[in-house]
C-alpha positions in Angstrom: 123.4 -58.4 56.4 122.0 -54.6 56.2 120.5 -53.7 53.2 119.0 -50.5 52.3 115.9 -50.3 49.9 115.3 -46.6 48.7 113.8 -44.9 46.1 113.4 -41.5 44.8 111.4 -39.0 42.6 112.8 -36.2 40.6 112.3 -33.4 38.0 112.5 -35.4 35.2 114.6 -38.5 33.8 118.1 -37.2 32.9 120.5 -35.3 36.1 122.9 -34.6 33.0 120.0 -32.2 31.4 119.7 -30.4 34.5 116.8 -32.7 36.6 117.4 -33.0 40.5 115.9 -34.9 43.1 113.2 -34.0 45.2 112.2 -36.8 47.3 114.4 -40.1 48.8 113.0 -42.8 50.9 115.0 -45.4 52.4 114.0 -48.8 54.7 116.7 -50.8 56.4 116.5 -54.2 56.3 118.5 -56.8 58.0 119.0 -60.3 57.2 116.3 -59.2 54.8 113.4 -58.4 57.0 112.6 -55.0 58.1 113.7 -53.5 61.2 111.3 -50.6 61.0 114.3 -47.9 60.3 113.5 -45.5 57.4 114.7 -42.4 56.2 112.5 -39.8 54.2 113.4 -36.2 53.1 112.0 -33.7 50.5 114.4 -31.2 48.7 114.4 -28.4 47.8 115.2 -28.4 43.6 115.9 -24.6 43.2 114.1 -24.9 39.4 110.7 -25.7 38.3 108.5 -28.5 38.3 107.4 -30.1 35.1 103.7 -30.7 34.7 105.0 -34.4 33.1 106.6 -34.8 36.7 104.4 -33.5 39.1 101.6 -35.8 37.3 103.1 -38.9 38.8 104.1 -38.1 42.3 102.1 -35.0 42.8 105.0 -32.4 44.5 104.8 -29.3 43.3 107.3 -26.4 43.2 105.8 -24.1 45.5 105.3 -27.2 48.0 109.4 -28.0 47.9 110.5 -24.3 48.2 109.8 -24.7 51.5 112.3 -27.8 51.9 115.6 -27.9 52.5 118.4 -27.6 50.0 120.4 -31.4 49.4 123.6 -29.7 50.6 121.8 -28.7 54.1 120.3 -32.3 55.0 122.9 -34.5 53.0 125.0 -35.8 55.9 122.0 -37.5 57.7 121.2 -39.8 54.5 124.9 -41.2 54.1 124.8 -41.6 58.2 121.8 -43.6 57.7 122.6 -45.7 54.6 126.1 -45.9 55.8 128.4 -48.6 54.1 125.1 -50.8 53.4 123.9 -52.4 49.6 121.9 -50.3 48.4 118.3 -52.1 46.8 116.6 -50.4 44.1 114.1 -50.8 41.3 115.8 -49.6 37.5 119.0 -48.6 40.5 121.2 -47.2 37.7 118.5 -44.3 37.7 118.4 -43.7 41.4 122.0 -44.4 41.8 122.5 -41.5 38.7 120.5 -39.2 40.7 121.8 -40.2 44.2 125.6 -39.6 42.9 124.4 -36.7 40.8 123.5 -34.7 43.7 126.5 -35.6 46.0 128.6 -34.8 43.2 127.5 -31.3 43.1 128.1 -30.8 46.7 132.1 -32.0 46.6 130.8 -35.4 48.2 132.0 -38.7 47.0 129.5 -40.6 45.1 128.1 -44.1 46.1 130.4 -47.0 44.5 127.9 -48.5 41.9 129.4 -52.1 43.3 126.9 -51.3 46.3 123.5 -51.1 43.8 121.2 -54.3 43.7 119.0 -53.6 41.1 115.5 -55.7 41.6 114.7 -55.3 37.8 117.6 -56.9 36.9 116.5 -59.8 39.6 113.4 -59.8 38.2 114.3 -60.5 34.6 116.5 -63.4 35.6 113.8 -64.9 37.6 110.7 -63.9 35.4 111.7 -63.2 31.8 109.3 -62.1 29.3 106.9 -61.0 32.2 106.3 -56.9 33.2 108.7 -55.8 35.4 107.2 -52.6 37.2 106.8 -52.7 40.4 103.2 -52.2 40.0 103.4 -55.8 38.1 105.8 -57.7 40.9 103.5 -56.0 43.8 100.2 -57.6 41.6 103.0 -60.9 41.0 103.0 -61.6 44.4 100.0 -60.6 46.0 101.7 -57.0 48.0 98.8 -54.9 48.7 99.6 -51.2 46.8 96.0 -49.6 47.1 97.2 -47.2 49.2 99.5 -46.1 46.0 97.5 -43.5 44.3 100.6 -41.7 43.3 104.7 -42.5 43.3 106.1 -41.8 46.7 109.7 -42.3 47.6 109.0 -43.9 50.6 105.7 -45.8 49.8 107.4 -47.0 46.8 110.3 -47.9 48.7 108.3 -50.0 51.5 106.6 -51.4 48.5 110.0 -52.6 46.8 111.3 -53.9 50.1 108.6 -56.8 49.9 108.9 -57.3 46.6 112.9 -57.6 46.8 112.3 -60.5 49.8 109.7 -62.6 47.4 112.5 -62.3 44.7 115.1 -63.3 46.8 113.4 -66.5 47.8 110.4 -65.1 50.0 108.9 -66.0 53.1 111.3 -69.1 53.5 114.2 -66.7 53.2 116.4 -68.4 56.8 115.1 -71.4 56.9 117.6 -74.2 57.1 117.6 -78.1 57.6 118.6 -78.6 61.0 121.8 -79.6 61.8 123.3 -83.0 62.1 122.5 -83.2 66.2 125.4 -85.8 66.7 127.9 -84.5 64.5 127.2 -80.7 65.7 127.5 -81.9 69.5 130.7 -80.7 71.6 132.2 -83.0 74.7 131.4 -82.0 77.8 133.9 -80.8 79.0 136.2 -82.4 76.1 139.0 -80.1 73.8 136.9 -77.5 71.9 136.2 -78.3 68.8 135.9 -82.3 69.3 132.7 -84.2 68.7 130.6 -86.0 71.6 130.8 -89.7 71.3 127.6 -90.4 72.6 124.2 -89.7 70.5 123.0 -86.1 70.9 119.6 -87.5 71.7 118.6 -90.1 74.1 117.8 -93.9 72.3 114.3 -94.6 72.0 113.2 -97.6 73.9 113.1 -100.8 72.3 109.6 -102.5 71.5 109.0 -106.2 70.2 107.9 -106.5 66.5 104.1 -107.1 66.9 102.9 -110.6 65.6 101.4 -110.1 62.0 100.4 -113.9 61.7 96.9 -115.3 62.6 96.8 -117.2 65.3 95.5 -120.9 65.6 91.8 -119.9 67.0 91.8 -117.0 64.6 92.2 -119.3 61.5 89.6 -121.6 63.0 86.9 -118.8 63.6 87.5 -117.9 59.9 87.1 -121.4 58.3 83.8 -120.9 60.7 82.6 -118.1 59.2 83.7 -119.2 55.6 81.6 -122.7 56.0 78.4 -120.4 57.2 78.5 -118.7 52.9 76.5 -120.5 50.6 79.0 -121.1 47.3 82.0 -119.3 48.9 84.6 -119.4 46.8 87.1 -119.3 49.6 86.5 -122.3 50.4 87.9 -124.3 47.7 
């Protein structure tokens, strides 16, 4: 299955209040492992930065004037996440953001029953603990020291891992082998039928070694037994 794992930074916390998005990240993954496809793009906000926000991912306004408008660059993010899930950590505020933006531009929004949120994962699987990704990256041993600030794209790779160990990790695929005689097709028999010989060849058959001592063995140990003073083996 194709997944999509994105994340994104923005003016503030609320699009309803007037905050846009400045920065999206996405990484494909298929059958949950990473095929090395991502999508990154800055925007352009057309308003100000807040100090609060540029604190924690560090774009300011005069470096996204530069960028492109949503409106102008929007069609090459819904090619790429196409009809896919769509992973993210606290999604309801990406997905608000996400939809937000398309909304302004006469695009239909993302259908909410495409959002997999890993924090809600996470709390099913870990309640009680922290739930940041800073935690679950620290949780199960993802190197983030290259994070010195929020990027959409960093953070993004980052979730991807973290969304695998949550799903069931490294052993995510791995399956008991199927039954090799039931599984087996006729040669040359109706489709669908099983083989009635055993998928695998018999194993050659071997006598049952002797486990009882023989009669010069049991002499040789009375031998030995006679030859210790006080034995009590002997009685």
């Amino acid at each position: 299955m194709r997944e999509i794992v994105f994340d994104t930074e923005t003016t503030g916390l609320d699009p309803k209040t007037g905050d846009r998005m400045v920065e999206i990240g996405c990484v494909e993954m298929v059958g949950r492992i990473e095929t090395g496809n991502t999508y990154h793009a800055y925007y352009n906000p057309q308003r100000d930065m807040p100090a609060a926000a540029e604190a924690v991912h560090g774009l300011s306004s005069a470096f996204l004037a530069t960028k492109p408008l949503f409106s102008e660059i929007a069609q090459e993010l819904l090619e790429f996440i196409g009809d896919a899930p769509l992973v993210a950590h606290n999604a309801g505020f990406d997905f608000g953001f996400l939809n937000s933006e398309l909304v302004m531009i006469d695009r239909e929004p993302i259908s909410m029953d495409r959002m997999v949120d890993t924090v809600a994962i996470a709390r099913k699987r870990h309640p009680g603990a922290k739930l940041s990704l800073d935690a679950l990256c620290t949780r199960y041993g993802i190197d983030r020291s290259h994070r010195v600030k929020h990027g959409a794209l960093l953070d993004a790779e980052l979730l991807a891992q973290v969304y695998v160990e949550l799903k069931g990790g490294r052993q995510i695929g791995l399956e008991l082998a199927a039954d090799p005689v039931a599984g087996s097709i006729k040669s040359g028999g109706v489709p669908g039928g099983y083989a009635e010989e055993p998928a695998t060849p018999a194993k050659p058959h071997r006598e049952p070694r002797p486990h009882r001592a023989s009669a010069e063995e049991i002499a040789r140990h009375k031998e030995f037994v006679a030859g210790i003073e006080n034995a009590i083996w002997a009685s």
